[in-house]
MMTF fields as JSON, N, C-alpha, C and O atoms, coordinates in Angstrom:
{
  "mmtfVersion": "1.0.0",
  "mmtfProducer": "UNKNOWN",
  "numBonds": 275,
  "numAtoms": 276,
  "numGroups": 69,
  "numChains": 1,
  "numModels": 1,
  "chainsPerModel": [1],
  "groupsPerChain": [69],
  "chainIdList": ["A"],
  "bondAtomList": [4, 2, 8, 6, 12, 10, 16, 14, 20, 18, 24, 22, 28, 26, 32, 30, 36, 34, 40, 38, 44, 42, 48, 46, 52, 50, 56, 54, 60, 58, 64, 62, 68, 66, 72, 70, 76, 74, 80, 78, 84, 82, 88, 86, 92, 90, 96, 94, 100, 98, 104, 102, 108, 106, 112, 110, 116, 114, 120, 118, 124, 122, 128, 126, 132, 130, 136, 134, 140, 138, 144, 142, 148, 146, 152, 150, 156, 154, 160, 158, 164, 162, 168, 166, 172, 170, 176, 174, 180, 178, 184, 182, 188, 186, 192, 190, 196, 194, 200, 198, 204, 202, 208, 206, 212, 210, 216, 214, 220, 218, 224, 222, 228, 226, 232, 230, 236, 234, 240, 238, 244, 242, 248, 246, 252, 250, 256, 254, 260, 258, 264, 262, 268, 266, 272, 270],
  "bondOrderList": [1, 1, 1, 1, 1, 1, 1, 1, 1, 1, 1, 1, 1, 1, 1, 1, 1, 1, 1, 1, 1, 1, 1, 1, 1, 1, 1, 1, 1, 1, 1, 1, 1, 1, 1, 1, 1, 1, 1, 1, 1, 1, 1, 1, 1, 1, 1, 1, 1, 1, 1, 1, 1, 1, 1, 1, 1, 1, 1, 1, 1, 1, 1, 1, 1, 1, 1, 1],
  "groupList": [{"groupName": "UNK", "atomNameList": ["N", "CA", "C", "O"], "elementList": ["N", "C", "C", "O"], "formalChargeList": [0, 0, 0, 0], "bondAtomList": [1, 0, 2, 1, 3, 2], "bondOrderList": [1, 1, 2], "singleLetterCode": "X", "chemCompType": "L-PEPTIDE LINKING"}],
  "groupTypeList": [0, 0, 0, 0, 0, 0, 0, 0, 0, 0, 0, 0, 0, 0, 0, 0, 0, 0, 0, 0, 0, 0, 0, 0, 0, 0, 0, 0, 0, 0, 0, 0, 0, 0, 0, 0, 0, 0, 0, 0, 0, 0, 0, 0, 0, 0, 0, 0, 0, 0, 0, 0, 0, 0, 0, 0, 0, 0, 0, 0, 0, 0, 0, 0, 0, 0, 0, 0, 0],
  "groupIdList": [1, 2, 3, 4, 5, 6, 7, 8, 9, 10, 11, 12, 13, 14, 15, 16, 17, 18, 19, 20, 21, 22, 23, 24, 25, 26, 27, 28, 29, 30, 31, 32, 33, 34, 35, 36, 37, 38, 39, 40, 41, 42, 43, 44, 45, 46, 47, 48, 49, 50, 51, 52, 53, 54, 55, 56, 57, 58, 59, 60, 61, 62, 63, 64, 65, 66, 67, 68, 69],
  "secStructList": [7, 6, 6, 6, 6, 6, 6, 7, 4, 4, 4, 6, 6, 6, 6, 2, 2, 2, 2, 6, 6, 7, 7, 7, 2, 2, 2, 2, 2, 2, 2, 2, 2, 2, 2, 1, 1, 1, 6, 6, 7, 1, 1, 6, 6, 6, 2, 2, 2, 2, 2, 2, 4, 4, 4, 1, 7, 2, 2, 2, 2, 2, 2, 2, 2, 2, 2, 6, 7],
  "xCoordList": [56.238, 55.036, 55.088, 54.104, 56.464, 56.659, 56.026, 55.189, 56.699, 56.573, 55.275, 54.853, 54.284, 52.641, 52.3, 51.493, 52.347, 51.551, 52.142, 52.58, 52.24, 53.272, 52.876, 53.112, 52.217, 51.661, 52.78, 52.652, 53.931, 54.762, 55.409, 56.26, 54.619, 54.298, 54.924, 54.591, 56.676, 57.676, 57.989, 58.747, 57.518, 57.139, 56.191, 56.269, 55.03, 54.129, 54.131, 53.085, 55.213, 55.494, 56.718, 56.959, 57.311, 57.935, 56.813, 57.146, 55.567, 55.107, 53.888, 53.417, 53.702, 53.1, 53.812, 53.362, 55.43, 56.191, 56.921, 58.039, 56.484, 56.676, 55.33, 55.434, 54.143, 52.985, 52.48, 51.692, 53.131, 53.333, 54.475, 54.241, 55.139, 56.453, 55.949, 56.058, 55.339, 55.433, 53.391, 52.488, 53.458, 51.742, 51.576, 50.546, 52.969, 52.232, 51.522, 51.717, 49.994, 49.206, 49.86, 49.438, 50.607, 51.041, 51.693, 51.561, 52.339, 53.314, 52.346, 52.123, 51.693, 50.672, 49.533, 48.993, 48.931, 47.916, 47.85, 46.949, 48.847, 49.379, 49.306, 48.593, 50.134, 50.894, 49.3, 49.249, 48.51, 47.048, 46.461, 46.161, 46.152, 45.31, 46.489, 46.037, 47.264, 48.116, 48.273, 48.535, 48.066, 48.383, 46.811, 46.534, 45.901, 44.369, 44.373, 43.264, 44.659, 44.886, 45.084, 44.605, 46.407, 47.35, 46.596, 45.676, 47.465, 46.794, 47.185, 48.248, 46.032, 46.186, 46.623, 47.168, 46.606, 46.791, 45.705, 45.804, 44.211, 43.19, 42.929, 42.638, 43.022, 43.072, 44.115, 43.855, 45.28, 46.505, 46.745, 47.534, 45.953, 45.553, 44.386, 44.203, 44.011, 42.54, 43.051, 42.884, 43.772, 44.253, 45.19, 45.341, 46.069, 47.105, 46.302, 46.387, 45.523, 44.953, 44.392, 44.694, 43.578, 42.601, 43.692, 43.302, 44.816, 45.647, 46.435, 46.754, 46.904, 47.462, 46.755, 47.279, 45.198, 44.12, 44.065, 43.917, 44.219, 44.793, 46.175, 46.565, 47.059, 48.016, 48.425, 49.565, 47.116, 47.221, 46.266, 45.339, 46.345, 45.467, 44.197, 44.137, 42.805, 41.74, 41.289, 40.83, 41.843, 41.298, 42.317, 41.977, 43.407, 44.099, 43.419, 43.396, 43.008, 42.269, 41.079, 40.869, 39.873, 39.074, 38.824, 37.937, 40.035, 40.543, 40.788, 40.246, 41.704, 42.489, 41.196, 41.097, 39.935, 38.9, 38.204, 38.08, 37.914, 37.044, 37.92, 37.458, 38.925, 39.907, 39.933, 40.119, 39.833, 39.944, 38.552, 38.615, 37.142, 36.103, 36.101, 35.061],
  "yCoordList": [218.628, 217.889, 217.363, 217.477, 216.668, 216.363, 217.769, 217.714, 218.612, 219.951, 220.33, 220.447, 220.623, 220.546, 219.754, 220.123, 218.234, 217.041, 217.042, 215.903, 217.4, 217.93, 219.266, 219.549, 220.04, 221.327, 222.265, 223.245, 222.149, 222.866, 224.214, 224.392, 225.067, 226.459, 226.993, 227.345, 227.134, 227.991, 227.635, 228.433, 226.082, 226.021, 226.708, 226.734, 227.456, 227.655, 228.895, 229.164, 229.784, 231.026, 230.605, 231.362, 229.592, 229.191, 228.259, 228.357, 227.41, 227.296, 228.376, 228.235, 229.152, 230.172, 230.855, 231.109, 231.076, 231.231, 230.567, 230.957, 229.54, 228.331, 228.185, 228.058, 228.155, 227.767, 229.313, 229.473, 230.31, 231.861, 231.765, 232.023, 231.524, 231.011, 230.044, 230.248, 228.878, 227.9, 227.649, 227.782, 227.323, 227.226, 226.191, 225.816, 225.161, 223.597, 223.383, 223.798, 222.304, 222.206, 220.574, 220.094, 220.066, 218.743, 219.378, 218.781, 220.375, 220.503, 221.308, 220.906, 222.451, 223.463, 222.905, 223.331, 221.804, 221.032, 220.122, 220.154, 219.296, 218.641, 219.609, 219.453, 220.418, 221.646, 222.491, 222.572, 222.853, 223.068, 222.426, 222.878, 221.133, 220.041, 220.241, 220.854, 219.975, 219.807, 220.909, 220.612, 222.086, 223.45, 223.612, 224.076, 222.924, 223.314, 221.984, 221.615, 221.404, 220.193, 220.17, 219.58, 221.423, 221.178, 222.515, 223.298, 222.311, 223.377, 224.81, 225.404, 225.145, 227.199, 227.248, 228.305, 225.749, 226.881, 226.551, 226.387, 226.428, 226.324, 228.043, 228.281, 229.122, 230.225, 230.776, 231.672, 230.344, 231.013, 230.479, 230.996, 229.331, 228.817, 228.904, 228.156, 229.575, 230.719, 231.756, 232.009, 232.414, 233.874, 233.5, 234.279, 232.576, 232.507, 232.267, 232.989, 231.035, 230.796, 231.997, 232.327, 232.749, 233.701, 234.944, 235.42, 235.332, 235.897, 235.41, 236.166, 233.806, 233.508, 233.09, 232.635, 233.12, 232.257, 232.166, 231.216, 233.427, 233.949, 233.726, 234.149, 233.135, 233.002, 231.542, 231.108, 230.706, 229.301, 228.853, 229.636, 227.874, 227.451, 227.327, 226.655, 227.482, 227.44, 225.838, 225.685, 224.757, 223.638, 223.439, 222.532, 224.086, 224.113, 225.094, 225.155, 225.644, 227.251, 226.434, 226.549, 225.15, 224.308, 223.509, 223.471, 222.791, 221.708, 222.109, 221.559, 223.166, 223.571, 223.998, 223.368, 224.952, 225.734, 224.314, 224.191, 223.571, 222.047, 221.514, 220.849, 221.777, 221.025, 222.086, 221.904, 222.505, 223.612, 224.48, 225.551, 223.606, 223.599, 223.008, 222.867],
  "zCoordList": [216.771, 217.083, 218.524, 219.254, 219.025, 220.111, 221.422, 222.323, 221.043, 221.938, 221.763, 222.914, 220.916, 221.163, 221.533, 222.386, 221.496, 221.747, 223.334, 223.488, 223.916, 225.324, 226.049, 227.224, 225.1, 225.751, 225.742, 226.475, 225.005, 225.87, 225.195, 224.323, 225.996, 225.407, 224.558, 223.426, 225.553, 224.678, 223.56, 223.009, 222.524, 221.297, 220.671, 219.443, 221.353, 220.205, 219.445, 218.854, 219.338, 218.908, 217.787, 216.846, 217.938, 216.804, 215.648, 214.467, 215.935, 215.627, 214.765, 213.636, 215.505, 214.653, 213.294, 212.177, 214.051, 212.597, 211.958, 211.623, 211.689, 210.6, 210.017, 208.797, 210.407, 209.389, 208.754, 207.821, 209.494, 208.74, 207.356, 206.175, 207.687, 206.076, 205.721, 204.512, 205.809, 204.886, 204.832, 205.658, 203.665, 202.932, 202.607, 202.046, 202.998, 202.207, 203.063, 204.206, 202.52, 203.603, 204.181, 205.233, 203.58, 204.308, 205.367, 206.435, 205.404, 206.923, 207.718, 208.86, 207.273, 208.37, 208.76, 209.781, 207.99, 208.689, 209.826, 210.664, 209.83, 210.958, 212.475, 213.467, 212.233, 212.651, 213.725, 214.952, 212.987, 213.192, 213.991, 215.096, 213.563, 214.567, 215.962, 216.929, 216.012, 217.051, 218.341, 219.507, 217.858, 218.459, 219.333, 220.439, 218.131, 218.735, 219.287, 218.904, 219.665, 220.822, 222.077, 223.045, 221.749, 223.082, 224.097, 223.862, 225.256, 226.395, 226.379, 226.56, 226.115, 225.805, 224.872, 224.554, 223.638, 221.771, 220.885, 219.669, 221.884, 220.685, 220.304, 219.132, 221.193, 220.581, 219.806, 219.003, 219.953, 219.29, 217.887, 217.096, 217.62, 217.193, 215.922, 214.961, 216.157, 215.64, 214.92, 213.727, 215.85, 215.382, 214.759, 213.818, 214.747, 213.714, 212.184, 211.191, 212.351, 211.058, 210.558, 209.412, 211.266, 210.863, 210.07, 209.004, 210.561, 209.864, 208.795, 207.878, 208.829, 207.259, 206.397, 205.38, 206.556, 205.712, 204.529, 203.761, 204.383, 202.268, 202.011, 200.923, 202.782, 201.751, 201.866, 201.704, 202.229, 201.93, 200.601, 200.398, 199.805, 198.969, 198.998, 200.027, 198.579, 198.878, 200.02, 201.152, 198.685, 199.609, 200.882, 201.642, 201.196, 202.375, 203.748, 204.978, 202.734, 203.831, 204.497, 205.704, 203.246, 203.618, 204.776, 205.629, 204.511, 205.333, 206.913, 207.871, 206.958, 208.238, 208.863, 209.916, 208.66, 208.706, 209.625, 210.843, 208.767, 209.343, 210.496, 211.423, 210.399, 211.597, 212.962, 214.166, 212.665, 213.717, 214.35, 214.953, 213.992, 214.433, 215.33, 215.974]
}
């Protein structure tokens, strides 16, 4: 969280593969808002969600979807 809230890039490819393995929405939601925050990961940001969308829970898929408007 420190390293997004910081911008700082060479985190955000480990971030992509951690909310790729893990579907709880308490840890990938956070995780989400944060990435589409920081500088140059509101698209990486997109495309990540847009590729794990189905293998999160419906009201997780909800939530993250509204956050990331």
């Amino acid at each position: 969280m420190i390293g997004l809230k910081s911008s700082y890039e060479p985190i955000y490819d480990q971030v992509v593969s951690f909310v790729g393995e893990q579907g709880r929405m308490k840890f990938v939601r956070p995780l989400y808002v944060a990435l589409n925050k920081a500088e140059g990961g509101r698209q990486i940001a997109l495309d990540c969600f847009k590729k794990q969308k189905s293998g999160y829970h419906q009201i997780a898929q909800k939530m993250i979807e509204r956050d990331l408007k």
